[in-house]
C-alpha distance (Angstrom), angle and dihedral (degrees) to the residues before:
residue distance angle dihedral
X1 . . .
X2 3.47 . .
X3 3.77 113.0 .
X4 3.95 119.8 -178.8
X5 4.02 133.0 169.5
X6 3.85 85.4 0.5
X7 3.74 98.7 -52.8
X8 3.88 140.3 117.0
X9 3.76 105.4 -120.6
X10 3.93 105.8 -145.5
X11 4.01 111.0 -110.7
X12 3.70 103.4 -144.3
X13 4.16 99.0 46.9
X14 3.46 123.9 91.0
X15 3.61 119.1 -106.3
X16 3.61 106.3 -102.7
X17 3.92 89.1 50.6
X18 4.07 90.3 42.0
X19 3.86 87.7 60.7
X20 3.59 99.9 54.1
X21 3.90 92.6 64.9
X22 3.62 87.4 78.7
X23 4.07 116.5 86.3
X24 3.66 109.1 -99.3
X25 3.42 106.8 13.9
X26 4.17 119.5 100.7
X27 3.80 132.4 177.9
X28 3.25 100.6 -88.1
X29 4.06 87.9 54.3
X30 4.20 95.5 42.4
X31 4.27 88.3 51.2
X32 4.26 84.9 52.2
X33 3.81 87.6 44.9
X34 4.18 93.1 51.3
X35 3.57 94.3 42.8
X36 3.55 98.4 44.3
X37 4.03 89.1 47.3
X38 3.51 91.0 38.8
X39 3.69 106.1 -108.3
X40 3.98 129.4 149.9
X41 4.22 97.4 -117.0
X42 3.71 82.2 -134.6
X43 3.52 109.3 50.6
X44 3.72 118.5 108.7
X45 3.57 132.9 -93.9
X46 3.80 91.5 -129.0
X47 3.76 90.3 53.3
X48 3.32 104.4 57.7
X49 3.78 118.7 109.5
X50 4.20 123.0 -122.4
X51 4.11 86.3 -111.8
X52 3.61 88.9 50.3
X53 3.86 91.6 51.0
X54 3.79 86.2 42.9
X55 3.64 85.7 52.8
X56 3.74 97.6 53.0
X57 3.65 92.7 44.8
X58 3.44 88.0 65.3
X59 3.75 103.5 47.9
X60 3.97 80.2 51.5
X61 3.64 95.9 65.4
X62 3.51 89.1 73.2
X63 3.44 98.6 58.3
X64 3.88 122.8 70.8
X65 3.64 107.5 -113.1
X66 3.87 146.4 173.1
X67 4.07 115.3 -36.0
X68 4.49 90.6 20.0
X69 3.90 83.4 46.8
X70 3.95 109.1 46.0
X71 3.99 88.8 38.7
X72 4.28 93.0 47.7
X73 4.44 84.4 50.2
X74 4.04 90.3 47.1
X75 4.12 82.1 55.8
X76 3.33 105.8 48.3
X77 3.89 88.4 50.0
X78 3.63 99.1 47.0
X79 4.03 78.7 49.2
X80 4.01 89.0 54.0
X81 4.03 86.4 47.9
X82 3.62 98.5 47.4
X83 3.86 95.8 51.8
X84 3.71 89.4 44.0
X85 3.52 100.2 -131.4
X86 3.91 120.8 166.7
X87 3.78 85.5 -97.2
X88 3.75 100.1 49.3
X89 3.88 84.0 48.6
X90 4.02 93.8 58.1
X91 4.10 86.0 46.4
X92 3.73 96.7 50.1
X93 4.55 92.4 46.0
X94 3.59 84.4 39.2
X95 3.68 98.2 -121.3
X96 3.32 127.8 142.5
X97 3.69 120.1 -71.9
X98 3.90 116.4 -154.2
X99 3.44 107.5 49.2
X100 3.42 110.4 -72.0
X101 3.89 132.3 151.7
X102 4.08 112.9 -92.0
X103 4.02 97.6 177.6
X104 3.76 91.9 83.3
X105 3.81 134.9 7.0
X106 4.24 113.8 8.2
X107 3.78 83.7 116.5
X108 4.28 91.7 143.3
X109 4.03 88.2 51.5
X110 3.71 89.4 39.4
X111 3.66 105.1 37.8
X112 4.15 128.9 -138.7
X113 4.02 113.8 -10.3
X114 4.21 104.7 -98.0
X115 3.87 97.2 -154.7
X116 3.60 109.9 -135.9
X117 3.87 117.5 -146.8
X118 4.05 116.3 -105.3
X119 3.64 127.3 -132.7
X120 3.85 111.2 -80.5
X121 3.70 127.3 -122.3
X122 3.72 117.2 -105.4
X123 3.57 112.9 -125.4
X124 3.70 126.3 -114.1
């Protein structure tokens, strides 16, 4: 099993796709990694050899990945939320951030729908 940066590679992908589970590395990033190390993109996770894993670990170092990653994002938005910029604002109401419509649909940013009560009708 081919564990790297902390996490359990799956056996039966291919490589490129293998890579991507961990945090802050993409496609486009695990095909420069396999090339670089010398790697067919397709080969399996289960075949690869301990000096190939050794290999990739090493070309992974250079990257920023996982733990470094996630805790370098949460600073740069509790930087946006201290200065109180318009983004920093949209991160601490938990609305969305870049732009996006709010009136309808933003339900993941937003969480569960709170019905508000309408007007009632006056009686006759």
């Amino acid at each position: 099993m081919a564990r790297i940066s902390g996490i359990d590679l799956p056996k039966n992908k291919r490589g490129e796709i293998g890579l991507t589970y961990i945090y802050g590395i993409g496609r486009t990033s695990a095909q420069k990694i396999l090339t670089k190390v010398g790697i067919d993109v397709g080969k399996k996770v289960s075949k690869w050899t301990d000096s190939e894993i050794a290999l990739i670990r090493q070309e992974i170092d250079n990257y920023k990945t996982e733990g470094t990653l996630r805790s370098e994002i949460q600073i740069n938005i509790k930087r946006l939320m201290d200065i109180g910029c318009y983004r920093g604002i949209r991160h601490r109401r938990g609305l969305p951030v870049n732009g996006q419509r709010t009136r309808t649909n933003a339900r993941t940013r937003k969480g569960r729908k709170k019905t508000v009560a309408g007007k009632k009708k006056a009686v006759k």
